[in-house]
N, C-alpha and C positions, 0 to 999 in steps of 0.2 A: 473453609479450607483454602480460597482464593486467596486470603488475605497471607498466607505463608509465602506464597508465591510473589505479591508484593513483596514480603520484607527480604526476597533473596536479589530483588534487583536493586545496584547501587545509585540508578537515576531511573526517574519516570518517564524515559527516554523510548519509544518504540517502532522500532522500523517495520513499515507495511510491506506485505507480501506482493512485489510488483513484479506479477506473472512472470514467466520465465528467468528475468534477468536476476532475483533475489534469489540465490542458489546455496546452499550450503558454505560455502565461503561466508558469504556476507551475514548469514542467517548468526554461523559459528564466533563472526567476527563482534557482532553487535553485542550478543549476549558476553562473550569471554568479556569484554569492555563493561561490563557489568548495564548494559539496558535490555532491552527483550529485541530479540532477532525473529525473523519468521520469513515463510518460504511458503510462496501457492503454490500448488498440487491439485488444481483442477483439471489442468490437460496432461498431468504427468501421469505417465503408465503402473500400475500399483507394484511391479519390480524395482523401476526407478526410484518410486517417494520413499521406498522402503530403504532403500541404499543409502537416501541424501539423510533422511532422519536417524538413520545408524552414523552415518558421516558428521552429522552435528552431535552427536551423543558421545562419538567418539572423544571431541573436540573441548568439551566443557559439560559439567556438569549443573550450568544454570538455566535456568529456562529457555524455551522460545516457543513458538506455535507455529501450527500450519492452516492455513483456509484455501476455504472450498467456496469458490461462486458455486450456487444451488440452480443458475440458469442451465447449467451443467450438468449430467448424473457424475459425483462425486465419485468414480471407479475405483480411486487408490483410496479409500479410507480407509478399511480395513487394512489395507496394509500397512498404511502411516502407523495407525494404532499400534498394532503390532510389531513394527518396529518399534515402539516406546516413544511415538508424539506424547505431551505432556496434556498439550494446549491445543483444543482446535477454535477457529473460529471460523463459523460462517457468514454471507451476506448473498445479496441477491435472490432469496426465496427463503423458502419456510423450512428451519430446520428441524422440524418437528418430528419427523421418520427416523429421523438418523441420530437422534438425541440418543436413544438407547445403546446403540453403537458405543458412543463415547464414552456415558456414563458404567456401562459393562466396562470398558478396559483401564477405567479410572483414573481420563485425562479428564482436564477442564476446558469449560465453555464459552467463548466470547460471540454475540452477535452483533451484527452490525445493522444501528436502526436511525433512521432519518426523519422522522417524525415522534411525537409522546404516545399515539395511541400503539406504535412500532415500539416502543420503549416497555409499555404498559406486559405486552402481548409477552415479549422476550423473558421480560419477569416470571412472568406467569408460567412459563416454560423452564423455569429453572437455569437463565445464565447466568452464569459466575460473575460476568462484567460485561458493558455495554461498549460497543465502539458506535460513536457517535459520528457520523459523516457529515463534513458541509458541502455546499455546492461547490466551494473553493478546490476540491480534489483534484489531483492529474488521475487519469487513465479512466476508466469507464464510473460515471459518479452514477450513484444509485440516488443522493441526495439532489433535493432545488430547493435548499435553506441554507443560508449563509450559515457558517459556522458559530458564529459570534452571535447571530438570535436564536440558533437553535440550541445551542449549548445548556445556558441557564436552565431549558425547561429541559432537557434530558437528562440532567443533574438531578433537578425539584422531583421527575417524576421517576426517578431511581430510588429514590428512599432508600437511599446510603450503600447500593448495589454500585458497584466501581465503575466508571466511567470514564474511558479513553478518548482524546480528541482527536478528530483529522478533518484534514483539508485545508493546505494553505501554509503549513507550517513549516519551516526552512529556517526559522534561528531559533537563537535563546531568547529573544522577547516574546515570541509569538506561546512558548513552548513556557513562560513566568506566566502570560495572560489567560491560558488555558486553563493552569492551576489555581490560578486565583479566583476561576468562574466557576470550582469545588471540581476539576477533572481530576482524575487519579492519576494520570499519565497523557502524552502526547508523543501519536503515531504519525512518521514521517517519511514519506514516500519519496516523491521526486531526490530529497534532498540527498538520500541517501543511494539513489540510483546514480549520482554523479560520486560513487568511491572510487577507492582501487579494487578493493572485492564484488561490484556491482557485474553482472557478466553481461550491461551492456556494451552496444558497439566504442568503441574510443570516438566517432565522430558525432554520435548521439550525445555523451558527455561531453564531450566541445559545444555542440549546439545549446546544450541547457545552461556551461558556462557563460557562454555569448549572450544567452537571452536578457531580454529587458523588460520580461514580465508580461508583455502580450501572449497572451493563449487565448483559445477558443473553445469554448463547450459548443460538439456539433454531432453529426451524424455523417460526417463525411466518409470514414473508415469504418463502413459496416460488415467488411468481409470478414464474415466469422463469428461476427455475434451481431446479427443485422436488430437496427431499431433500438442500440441504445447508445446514451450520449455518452460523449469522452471527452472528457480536456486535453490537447496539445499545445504542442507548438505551435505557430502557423507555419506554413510550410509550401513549396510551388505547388504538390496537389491541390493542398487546401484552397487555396489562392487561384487556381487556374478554375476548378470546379467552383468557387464563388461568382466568377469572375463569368462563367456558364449560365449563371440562373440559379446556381445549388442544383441541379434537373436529379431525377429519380434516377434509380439503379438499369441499366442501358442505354441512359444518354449522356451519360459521364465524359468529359474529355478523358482521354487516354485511357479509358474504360478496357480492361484485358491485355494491357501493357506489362511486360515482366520490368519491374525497375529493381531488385535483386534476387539476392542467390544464396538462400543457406548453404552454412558448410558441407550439408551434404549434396548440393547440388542442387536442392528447390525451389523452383521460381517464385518468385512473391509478386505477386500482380499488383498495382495500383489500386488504392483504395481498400486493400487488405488490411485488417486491424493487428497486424502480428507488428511486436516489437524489435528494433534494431537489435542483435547478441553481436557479442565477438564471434568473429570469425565469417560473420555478413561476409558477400562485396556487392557493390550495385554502387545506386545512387542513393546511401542510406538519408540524404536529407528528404528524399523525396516520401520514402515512409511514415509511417505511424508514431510520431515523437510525442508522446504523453508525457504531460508536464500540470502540477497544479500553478497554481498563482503567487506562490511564494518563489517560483524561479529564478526570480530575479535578484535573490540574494544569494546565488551561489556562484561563486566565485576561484572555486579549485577543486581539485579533485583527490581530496584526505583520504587517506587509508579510514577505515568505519571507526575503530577503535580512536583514535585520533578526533574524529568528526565526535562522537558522544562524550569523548570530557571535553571538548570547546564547548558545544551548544550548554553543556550543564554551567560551565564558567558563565555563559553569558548570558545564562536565563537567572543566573546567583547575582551578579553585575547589575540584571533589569529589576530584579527584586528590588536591591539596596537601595535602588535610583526611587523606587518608587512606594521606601518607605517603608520594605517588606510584606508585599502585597502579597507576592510569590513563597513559593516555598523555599525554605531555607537550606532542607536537607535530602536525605536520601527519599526512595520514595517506601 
């Protein structure tokens, strides 16, 4: 049945769900562009997920999905459902409880696996398609495997169950190389946090504009989901708390420091792992700027639609270059 769902998208194009800032706009915008849009809904309230997946449903009638970190209890899924999510995908734990859920309201399943004995397990449990993570991801990596050796064998030990790639990926070469190592598609995160529909901060998308590809896999931004790594940007926290020792959670420089202010008025303390939105104010550099490793090839800030037929042009460009390595066509 997954495979219908392939032949509705017009690129193998797919943008990650990057917590808060991927919101219905971006989700609505991706998919109408003919690639898969999606939207996490692990901290969103099961009123809310229920609204934004009516909002995108509204908006187009082609795919997209929503995920759930499992580090989380998953509150709004039931309601996503029943709003008519399509597509869920999980990662960060076992979605084994909640399979039934999905399968009763008759969306589809993606899981997200970083190793083959993770790939093996996932099968076995019935997902429609695997999202394969490298370490190369921005925002919290569940993977420590380059993308590019992990790939192959999550492909080999799919046996021919569909295969999405991430981490790392921000053009049309990376996004030809994916496919050529038998992936079905190639999910993009950072890249697409830098649109016009991305709801983060505008100085957050400057800063990933500006970047030069340095980021850091760390534990520095544990507030909120302590003890797991993230990729950013480097940033004066980052930098000042290096600069410390790295010391544990109460010897932090500026440790209990408000350095912004959601829109509704809520402090964000240093070393919180919440992301920049519009409508921030503070010192949003001094925040949590997740970024993978391909940052450094982004260069403006494209409306989504826009951004998914360039990258398909010049993942079509890296094929021809290389002899038709890549795929040629839709996905």
């Amino acid at each position: 049945m997954f495979h219908s769902v392939l032949e509705a998208l017009h690129y193998p194009i797919w943008q990650a769900p990057t917590a808060s800032i991927a919101g219905p706009e971006l989700a609505a915008a991706v998919s109408k562009a003919g690639g898969m849009g999606s939207m996490a809904l692990t901290w969103t309230n099961p009123e809310i997920a229920a609204e934004q997946v009516s909002q995108v449903r509204s908006q187009t009638e082609n795919p997209f999905f929503v995920n759930f970190a499992l580090a989380f209890p998953p509150l709004a899924l039931d309601a996503a459902l029943e709003a008519g999510a399509p597509i869920v995908t999980f990662s960060w734990g076992d979605p084994e409880p909640y399979l039934p859920q999905v399968r009763a309201a008759g969306a589809q399943v993606g899981i997200q696996v970083t190793n083959v004995a993770g790939a093996h397990r996932a099968i076995a449990q019935g997902a429609d398609f695997l999202i394969c993570q490298g370490v190369e991801a921005g925002g919290h990596v569940q993977s420590n495997t380059s993308l590019w050796e992990l790939l192959p064998r999550i492909v080999e030990a799919a046996s021919g169950v569909p295969v999405i790639a991430a981490g790392g990926i921000a053009r049309g070469k990376e996004i030809a190389k994916v496919l050529a190592l038998g992936a079905t598609g190639a999910l993009l995160g950072t890249r697409f946090v830098a649109t016009q529909e991305s709801r983060a901060h505008r100085d957050y998308k400057r800063q990933l504009v500006a970047a030069t590809g340095e980021t850091a896999l760390t534990v520095c931004f544990d507030g909120g989901w302590p003890y797991s790594a993230h990729r950013v940007l480097r940033n004066s926290t980052l930098e000042a708390w290096e600069a410390a020792g790295s010391p544990a959670v109460g010897s932090r420089p500026g440790e209990g420091e408000t350095v912004a202010t959601t829109a509704n008025g809520e402090a964000i303390l240093r070393y919180e792992d919440t992301v920049p939105r519009a409508g921030y104010t503070g010192n949003i550099e001094a925040m949590c700027l997740y970024a993978g490793t391909g940052c450094s090839a982004i260069a403006d800030i494209p409306s989504a639609g826009a951004l998914v037929e360039r990258l398909w042009r010049e993942c079509g460009e890296e094929a021809f270059e290389d002899g038709g390595t890549g795929r040629g066509g839709g996905a």
